[in-house]
mmCIF file of the N, C-alpha and C atoms, coordinates in Angstrom:
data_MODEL
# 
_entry.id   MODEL 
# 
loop_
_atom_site.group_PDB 
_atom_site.id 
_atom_site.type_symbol 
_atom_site.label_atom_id 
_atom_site.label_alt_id 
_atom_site.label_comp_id 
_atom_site.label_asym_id 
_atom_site.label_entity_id 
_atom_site.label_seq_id 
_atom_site.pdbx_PDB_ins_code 
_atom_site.Cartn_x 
_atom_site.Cartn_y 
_atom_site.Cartn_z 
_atom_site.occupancy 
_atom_site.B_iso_or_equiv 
_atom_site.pdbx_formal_charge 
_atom_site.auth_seq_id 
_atom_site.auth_comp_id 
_atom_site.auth_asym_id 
_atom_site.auth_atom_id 
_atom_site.pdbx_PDB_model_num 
ATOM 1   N N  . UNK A 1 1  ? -9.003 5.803  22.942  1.00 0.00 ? 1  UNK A N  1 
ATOM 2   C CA . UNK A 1 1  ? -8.576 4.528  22.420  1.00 0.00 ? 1  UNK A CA 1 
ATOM 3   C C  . UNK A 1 1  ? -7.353 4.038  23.180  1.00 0.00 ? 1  UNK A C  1 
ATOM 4   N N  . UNK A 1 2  ? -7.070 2.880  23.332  1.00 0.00 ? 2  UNK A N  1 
ATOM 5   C CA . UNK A 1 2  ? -5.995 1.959  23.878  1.00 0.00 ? 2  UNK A CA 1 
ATOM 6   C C  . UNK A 1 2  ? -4.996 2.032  22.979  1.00 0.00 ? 2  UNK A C  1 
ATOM 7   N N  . UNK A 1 3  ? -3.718 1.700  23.493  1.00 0.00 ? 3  UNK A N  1 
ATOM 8   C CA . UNK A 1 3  ? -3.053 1.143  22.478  1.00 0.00 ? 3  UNK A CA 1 
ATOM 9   C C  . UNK A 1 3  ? -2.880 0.636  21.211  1.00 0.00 ? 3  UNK A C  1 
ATOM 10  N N  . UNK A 1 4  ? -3.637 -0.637 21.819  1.00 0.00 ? 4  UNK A N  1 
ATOM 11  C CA . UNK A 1 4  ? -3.772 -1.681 20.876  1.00 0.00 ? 4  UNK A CA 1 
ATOM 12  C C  . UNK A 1 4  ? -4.373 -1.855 19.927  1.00 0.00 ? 4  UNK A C  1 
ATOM 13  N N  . UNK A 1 5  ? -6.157 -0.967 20.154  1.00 0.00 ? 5  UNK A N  1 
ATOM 14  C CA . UNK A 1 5  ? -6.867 -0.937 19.153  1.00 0.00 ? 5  UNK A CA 1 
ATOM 15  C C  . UNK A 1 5  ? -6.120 0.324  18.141  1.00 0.00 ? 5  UNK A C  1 
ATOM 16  N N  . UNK A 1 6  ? -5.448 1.387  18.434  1.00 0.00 ? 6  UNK A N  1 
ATOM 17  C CA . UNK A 1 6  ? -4.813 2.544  17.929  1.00 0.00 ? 6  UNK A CA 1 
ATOM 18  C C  . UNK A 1 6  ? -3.576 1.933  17.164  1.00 0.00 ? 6  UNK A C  1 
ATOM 19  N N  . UNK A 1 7  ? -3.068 1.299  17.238  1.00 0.00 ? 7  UNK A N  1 
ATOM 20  C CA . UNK A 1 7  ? -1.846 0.585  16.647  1.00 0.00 ? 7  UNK A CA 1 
ATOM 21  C C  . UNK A 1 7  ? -2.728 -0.243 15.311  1.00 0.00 ? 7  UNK A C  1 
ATOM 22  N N  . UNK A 1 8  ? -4.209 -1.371 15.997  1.00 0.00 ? 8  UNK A N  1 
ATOM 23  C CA . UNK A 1 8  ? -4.359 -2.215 15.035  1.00 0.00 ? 8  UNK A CA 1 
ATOM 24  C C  . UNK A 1 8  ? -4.806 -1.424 13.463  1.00 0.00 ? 8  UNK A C  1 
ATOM 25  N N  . UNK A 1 9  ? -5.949 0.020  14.416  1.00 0.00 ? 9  UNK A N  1 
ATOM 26  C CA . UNK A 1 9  ? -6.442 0.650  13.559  1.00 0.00 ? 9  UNK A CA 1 
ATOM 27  C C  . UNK A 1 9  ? -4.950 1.403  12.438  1.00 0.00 ? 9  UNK A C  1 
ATOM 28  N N  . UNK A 1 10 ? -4.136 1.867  13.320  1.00 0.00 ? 10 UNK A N  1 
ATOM 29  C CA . UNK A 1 10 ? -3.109 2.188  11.665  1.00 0.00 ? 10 UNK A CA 1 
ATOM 30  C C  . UNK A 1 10 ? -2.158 1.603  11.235  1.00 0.00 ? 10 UNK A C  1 
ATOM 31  N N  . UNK A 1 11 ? -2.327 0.406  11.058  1.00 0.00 ? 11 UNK A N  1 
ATOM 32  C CA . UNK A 1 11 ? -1.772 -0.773 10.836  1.00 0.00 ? 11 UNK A CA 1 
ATOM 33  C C  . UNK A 1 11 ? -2.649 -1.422 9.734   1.00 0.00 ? 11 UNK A C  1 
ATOM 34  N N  . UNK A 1 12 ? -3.830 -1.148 9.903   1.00 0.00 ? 12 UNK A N  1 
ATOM 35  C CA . UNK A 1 12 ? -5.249 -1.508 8.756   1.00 0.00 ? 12 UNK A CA 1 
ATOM 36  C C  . UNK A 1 12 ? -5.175 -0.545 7.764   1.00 0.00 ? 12 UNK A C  1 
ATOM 37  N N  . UNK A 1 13 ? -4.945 0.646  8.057   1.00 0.00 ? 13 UNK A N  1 
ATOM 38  C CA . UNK A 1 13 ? -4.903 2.016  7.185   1.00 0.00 ? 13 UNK A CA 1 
ATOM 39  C C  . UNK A 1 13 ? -3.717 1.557  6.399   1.00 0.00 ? 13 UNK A C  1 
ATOM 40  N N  . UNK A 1 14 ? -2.655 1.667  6.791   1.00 0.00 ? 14 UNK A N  1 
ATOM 41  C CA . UNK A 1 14 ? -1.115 1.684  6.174   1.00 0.00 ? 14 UNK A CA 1 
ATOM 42  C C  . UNK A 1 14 ? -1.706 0.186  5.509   1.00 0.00 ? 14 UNK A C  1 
ATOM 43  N N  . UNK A 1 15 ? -2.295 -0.473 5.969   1.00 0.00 ? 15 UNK A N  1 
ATOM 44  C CA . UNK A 1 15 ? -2.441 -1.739 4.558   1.00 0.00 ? 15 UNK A CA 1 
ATOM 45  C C  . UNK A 1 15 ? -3.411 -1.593 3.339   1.00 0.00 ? 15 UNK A C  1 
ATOM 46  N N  . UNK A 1 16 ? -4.680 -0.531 3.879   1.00 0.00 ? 16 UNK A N  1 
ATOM 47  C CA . UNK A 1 16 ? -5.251 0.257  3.021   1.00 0.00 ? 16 UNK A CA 1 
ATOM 48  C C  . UNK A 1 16 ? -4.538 0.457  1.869   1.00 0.00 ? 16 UNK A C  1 
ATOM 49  N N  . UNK A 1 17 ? -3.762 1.850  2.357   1.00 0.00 ? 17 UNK A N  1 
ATOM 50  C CA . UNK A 1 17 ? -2.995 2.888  1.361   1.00 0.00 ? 17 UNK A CA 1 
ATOM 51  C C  . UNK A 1 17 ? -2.506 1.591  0.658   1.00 0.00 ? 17 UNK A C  1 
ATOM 52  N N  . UNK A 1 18 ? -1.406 0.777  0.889   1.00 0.00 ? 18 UNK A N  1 
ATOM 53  C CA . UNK A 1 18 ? -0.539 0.100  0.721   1.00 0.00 ? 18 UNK A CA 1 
ATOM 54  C C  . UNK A 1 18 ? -1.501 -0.388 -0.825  1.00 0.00 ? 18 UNK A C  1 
ATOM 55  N N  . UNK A 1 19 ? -2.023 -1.341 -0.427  1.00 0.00 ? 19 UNK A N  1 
ATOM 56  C CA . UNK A 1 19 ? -3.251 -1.614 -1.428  1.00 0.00 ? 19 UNK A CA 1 
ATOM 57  C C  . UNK A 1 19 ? -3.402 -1.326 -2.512  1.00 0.00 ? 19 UNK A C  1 
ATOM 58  N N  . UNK A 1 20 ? -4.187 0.127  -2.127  1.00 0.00 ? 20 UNK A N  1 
ATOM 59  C CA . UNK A 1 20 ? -4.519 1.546  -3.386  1.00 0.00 ? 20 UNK A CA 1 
ATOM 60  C C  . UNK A 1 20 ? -3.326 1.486  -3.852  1.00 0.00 ? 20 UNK A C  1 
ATOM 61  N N  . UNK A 1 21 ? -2.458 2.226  -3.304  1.00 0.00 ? 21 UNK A N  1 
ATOM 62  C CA . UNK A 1 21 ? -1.010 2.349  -3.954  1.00 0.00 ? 21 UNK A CA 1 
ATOM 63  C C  . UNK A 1 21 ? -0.589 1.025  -5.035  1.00 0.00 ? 21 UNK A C  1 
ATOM 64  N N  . UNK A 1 22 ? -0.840 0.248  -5.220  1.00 0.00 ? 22 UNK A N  1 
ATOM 65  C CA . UNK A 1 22 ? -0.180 -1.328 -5.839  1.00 0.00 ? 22 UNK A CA 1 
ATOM 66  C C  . UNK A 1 22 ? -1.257 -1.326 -6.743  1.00 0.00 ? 22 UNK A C  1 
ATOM 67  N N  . UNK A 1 23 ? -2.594 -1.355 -6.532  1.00 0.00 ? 23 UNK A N  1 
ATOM 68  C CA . UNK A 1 23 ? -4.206 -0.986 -7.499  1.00 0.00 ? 23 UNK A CA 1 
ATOM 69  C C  . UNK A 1 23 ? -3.484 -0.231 -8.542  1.00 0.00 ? 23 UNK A C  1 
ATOM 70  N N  . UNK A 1 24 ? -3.644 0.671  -8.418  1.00 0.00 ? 24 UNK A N  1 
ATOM 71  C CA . UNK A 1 24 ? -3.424 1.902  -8.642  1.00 0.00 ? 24 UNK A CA 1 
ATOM 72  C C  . UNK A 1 24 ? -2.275 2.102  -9.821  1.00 0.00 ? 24 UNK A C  1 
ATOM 73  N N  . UNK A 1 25 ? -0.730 1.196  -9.063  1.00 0.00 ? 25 UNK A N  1 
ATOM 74  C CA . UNK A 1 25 ? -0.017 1.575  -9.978  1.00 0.00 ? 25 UNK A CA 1 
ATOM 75  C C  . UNK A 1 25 ? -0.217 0.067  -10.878 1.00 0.00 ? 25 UNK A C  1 
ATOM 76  N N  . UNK A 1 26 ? -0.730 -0.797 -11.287 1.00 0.00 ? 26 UNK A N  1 
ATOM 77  C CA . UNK A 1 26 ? -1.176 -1.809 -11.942 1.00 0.00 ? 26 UNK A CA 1 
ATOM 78  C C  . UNK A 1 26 ? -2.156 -1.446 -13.002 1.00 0.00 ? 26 UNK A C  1 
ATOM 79  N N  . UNK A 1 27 ? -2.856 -0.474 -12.883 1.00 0.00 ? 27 UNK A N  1 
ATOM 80  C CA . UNK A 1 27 ? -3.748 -0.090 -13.602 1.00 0.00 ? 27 UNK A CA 1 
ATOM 81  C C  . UNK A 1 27 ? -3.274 0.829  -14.267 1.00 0.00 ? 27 UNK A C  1 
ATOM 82  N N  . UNK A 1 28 ? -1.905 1.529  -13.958 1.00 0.00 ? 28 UNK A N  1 
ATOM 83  C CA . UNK A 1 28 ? -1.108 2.660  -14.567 1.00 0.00 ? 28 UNK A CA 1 
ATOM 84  C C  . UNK A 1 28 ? -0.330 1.944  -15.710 1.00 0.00 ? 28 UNK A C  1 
ATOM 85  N N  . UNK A 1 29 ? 0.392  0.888  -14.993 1.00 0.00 ? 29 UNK A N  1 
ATOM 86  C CA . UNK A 1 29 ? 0.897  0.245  -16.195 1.00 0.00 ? 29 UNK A CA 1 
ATOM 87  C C  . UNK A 1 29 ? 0.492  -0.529 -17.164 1.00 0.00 ? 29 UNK A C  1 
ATOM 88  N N  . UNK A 1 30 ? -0.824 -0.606 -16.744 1.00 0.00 ? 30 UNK A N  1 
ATOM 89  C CA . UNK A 1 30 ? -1.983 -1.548 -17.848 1.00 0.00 ? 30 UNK A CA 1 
ATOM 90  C C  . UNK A 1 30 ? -1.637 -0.614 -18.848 1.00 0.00 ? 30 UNK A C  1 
ATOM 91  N N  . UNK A 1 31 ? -2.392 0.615  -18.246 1.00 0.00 ? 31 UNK A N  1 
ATOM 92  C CA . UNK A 1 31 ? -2.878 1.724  -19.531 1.00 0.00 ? 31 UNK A CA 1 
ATOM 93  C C  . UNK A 1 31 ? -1.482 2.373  -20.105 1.00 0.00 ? 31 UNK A C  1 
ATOM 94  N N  . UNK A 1 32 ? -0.319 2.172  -19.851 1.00 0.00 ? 32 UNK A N  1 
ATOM 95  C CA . UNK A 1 32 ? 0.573  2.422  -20.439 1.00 0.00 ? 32 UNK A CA 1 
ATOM 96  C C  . UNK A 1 32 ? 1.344  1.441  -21.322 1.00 0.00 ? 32 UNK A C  1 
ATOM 97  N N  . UNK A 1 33 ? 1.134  0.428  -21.014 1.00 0.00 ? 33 UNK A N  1 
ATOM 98  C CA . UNK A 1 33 ? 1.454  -1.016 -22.350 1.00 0.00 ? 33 UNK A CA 1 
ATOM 99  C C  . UNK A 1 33 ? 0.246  -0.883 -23.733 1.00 0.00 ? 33 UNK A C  1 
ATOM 100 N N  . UNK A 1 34 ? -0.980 -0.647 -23.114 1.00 0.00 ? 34 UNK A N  1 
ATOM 101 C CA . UNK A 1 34 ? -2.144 -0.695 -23.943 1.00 0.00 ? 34 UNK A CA 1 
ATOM 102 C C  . UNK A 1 34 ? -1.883 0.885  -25.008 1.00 0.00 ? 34 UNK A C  1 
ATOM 103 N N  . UNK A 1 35 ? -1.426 1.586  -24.257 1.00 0.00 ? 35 UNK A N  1 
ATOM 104 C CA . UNK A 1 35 ? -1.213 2.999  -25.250 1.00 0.00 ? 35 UNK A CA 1 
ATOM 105 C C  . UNK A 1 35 ? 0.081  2.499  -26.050 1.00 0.00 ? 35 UNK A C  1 
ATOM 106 N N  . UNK A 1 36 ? 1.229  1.986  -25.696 1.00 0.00 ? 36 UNK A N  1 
ATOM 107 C CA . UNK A 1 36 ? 2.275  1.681  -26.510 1.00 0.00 ? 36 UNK A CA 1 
ATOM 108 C C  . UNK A 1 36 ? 1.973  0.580  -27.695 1.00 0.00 ? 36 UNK A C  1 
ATOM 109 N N  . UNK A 1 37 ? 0.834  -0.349 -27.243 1.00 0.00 ? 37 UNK A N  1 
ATOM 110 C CA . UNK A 1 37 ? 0.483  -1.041 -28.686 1.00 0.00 ? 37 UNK A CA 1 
ATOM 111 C C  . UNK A 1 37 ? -0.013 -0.744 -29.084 1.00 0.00 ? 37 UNK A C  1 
ATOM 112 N N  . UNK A 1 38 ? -1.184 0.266  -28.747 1.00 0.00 ? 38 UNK A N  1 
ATOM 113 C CA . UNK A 1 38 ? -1.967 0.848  -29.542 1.00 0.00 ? 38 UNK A CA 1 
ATOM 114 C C  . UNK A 1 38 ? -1.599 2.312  -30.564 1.00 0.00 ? 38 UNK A C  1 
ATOM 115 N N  . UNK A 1 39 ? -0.390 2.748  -30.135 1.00 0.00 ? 39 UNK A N  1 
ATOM 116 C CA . UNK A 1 39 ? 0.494  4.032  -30.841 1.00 0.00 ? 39 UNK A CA 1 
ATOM 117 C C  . UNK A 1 39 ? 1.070  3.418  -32.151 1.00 0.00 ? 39 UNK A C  1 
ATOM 118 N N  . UNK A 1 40 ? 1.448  1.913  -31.417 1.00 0.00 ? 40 UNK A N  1 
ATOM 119 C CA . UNK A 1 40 ? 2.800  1.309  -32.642 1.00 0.00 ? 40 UNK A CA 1 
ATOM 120 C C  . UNK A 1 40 ? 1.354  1.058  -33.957 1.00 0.00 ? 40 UNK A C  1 
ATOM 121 N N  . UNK A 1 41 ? 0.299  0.688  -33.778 1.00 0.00 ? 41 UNK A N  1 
ATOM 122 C CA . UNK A 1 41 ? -0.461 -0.408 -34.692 1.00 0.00 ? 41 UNK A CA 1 
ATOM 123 C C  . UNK A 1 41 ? -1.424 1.350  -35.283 1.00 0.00 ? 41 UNK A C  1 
ATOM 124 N N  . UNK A 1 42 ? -1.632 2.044  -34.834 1.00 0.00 ? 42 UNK A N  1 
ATOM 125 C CA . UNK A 1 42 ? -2.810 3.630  -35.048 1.00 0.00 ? 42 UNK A CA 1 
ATOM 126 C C  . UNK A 1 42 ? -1.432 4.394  -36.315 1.00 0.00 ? 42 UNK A C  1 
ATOM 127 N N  . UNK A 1 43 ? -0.222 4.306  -36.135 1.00 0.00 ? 43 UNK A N  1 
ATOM 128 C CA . UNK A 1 43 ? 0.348  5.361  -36.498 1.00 0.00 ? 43 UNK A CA 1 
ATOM 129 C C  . UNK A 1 43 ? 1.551  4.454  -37.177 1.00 0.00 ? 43 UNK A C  1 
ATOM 130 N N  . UNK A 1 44 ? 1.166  3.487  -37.415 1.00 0.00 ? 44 UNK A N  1 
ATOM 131 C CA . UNK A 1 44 ? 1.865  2.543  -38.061 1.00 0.00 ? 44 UNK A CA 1 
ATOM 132 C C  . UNK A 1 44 ? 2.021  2.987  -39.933 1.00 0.00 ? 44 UNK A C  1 
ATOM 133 N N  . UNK A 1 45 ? 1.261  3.775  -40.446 1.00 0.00 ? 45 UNK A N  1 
ATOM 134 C CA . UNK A 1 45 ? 1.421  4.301  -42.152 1.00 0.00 ? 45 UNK A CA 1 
ATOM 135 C C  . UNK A 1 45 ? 1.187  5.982  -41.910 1.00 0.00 ? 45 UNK A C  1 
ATOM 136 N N  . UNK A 1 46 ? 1.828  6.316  -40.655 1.00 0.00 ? 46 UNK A N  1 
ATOM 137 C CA . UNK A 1 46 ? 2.023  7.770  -40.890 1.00 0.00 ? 46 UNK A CA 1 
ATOM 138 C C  . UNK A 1 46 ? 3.388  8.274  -40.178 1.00 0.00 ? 46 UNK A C  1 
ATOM 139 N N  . UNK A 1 47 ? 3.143  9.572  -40.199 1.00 0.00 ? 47 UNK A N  1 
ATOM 140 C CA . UNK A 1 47 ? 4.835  10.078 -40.291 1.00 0.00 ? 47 UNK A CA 1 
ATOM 141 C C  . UNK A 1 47 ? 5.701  10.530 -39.225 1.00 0.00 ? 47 UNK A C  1 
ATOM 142 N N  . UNK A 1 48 ? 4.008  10.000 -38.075 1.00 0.00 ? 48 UNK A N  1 
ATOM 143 C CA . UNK A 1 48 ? 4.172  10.340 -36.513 1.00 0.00 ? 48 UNK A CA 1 
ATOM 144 C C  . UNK A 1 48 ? 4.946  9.729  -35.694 1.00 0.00 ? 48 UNK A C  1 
ATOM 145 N N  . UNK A 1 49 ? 5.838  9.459  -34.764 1.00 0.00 ? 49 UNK A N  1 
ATOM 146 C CA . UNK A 1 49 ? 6.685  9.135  -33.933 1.00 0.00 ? 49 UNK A CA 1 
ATOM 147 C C  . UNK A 1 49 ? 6.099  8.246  -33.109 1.00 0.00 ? 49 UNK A C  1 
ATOM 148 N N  . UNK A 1 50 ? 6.249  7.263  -32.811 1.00 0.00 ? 50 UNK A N  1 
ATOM 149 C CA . UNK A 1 50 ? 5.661  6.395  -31.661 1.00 0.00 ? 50 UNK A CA 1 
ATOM 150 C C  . UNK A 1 50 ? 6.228  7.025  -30.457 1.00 0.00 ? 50 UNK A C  1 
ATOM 151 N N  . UNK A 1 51 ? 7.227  7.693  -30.274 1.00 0.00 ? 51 UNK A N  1 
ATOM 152 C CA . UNK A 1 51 ? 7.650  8.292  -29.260 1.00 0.00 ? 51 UNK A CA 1 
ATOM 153 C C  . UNK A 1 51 ? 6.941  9.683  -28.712 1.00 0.00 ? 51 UNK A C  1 
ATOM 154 N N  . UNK A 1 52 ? 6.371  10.465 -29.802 1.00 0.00 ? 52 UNK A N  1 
ATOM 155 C CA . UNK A 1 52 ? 5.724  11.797 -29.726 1.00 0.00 ? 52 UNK A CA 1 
ATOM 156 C C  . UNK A 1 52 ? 4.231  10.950 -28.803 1.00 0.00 ? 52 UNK A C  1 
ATOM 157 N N  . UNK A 1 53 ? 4.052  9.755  -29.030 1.00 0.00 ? 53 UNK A N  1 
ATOM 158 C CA . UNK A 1 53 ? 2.475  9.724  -28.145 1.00 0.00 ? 53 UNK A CA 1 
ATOM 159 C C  . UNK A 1 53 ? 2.823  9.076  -27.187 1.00 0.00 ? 53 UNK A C  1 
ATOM 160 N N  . UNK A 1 54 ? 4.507  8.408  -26.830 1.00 0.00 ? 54 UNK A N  1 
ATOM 161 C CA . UNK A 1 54 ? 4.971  8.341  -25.494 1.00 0.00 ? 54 UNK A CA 1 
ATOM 162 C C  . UNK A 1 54 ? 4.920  9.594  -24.596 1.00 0.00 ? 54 UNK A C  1 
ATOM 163 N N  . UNK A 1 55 ? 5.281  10.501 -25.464 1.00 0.00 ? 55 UNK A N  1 
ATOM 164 C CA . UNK A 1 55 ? 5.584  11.896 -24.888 1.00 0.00 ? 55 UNK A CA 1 
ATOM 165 C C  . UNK A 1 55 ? 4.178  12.904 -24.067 1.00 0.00 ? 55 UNK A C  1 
ATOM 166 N N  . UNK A 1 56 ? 3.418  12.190 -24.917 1.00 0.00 ? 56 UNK A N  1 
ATOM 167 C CA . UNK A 1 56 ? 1.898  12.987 -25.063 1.00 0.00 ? 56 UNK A CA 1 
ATOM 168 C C  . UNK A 1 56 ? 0.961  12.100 -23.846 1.00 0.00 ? 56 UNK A C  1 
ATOM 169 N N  . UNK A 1 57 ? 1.932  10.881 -23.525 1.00 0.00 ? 57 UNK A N  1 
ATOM 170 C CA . UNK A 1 57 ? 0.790  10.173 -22.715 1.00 0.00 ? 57 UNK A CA 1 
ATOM 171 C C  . UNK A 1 57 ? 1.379  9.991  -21.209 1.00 0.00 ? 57 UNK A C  1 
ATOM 172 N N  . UNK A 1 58 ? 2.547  10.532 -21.225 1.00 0.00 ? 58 UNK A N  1 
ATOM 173 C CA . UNK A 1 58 ? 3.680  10.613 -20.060 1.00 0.00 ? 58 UNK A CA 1 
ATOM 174 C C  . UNK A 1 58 ? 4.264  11.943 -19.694 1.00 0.00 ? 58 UNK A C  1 
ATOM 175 N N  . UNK A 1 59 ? 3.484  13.367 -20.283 1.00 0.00 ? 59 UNK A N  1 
ATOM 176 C CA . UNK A 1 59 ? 4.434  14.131 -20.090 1.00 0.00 ? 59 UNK A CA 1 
ATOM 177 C C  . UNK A 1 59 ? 3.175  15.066 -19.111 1.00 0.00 ? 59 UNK A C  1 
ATOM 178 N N  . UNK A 1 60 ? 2.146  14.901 -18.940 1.00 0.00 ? 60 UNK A N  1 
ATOM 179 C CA . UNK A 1 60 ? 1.154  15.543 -17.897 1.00 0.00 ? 60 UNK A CA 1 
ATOM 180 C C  . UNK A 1 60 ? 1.368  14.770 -16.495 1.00 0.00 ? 60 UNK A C  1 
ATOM 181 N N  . UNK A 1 61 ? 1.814  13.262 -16.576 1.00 0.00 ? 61 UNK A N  1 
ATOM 182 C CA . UNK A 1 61 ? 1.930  12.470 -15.387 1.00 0.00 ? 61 UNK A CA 1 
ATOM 183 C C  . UNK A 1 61 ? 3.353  12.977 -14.819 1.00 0.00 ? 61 UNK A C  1 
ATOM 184 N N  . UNK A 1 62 ? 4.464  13.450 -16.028 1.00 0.00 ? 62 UNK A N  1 
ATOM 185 C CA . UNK A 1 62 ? 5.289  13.803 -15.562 1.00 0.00 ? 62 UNK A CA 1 
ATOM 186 C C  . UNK A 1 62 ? 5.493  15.090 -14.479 1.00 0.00 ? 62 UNK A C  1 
ATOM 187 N N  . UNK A 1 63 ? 4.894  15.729 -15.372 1.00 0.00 ? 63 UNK A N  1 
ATOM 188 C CA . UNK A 1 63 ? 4.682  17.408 -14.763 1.00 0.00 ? 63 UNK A CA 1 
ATOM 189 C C  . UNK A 1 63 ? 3.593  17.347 -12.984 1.00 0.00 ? 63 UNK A C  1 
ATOM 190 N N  . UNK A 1 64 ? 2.874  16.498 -13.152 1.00 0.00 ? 64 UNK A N  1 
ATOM 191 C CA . UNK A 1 64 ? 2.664  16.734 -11.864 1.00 0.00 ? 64 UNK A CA 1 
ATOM 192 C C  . UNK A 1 64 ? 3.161  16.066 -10.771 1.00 0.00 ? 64 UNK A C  1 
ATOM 193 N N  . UNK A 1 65 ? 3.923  15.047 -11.475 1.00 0.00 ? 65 UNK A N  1 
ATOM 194 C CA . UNK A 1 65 ? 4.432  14.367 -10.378 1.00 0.00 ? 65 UNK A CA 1 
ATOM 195 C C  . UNK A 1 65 ? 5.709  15.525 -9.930  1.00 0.00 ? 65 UNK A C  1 
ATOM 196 N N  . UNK A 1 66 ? 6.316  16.169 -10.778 1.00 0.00 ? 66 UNK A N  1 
ATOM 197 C CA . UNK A 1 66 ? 7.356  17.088 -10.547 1.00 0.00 ? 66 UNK A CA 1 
ATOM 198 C C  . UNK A 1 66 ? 6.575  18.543 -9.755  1.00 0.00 ? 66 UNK A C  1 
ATOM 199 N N  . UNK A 1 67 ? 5.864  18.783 -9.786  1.00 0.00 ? 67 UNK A N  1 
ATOM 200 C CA . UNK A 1 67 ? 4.721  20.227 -9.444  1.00 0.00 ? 67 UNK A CA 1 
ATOM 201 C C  . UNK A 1 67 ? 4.624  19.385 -7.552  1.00 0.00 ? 67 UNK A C  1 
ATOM 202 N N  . UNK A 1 68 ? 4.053  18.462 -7.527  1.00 0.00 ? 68 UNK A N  1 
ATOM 203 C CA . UNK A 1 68 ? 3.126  18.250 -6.222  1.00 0.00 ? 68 UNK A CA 1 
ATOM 204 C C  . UNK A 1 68 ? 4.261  17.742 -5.476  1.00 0.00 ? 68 UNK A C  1 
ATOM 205 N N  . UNK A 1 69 ? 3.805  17.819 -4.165  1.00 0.00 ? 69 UNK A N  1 
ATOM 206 C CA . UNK A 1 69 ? 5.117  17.516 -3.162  1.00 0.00 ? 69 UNK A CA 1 
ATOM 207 C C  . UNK A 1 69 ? 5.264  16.101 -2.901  1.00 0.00 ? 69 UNK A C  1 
ATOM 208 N N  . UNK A 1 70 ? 6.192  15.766 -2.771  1.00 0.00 ? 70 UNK A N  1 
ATOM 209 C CA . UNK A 1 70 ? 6.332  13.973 -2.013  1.00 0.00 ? 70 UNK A CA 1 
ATOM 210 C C  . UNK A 1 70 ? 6.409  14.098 -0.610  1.00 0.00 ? 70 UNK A C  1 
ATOM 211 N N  . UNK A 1 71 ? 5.254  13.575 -0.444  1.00 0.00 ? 71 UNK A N  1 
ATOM 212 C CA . UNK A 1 71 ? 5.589  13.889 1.545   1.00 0.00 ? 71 UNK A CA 1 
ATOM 213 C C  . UNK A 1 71 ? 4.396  12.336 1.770   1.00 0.00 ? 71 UNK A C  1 
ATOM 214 N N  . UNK A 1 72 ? 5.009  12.001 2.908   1.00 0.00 ? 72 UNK A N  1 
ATOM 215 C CA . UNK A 1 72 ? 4.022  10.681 3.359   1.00 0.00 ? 72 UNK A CA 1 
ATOM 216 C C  . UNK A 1 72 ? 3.743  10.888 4.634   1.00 0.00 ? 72 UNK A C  1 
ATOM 217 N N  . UNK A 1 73 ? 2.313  10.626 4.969   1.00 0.00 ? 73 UNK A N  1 
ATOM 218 C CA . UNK A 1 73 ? 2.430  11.044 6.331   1.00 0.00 ? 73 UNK A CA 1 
ATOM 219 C C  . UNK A 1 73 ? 2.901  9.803  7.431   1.00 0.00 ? 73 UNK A C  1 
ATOM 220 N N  . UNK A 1 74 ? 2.779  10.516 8.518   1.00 0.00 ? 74 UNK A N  1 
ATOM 221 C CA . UNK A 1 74 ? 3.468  9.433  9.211   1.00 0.00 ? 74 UNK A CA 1 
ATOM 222 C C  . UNK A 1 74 ? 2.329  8.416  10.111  1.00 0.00 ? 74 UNK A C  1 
# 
């Protein structure tokens, strides 16, 4: 490959990822507004914590984001 086509090609990729990445986290925060109204209105006449199903719906995303490495390639 040339240059140019080698540059255009990861230049298309990195707008790929870029993409997914923004997808991705849009659809994260969908489902995390939709669990917070749906915790407040489900557990609204019981004795449960709206915070305990913050905890329950954020604490596996937590753990692996803390477990797996942050590395980007280049």
């Amino acid at each position: 490959m040339t240059d140019g086509l080698k540059r255009t090609y990861q230049e298309r990729e990195r707008l790929r990822a870029v993409t997914a990445f923004l997808f991705f986290g849009i659809l994260t925060y969908a489902a995390y507004c939709l669990v917070i109204a749906g915790a407040q209105d489900v557990i609204a006449w019981t004795f449960i914590q709206t915070s305990l199903v913050l905890i329950a719906n954020i604490g596996p995303y937590f753990v692996v984001t803390f477990m797996a490495p942050n590395s980007v390639p280049n």
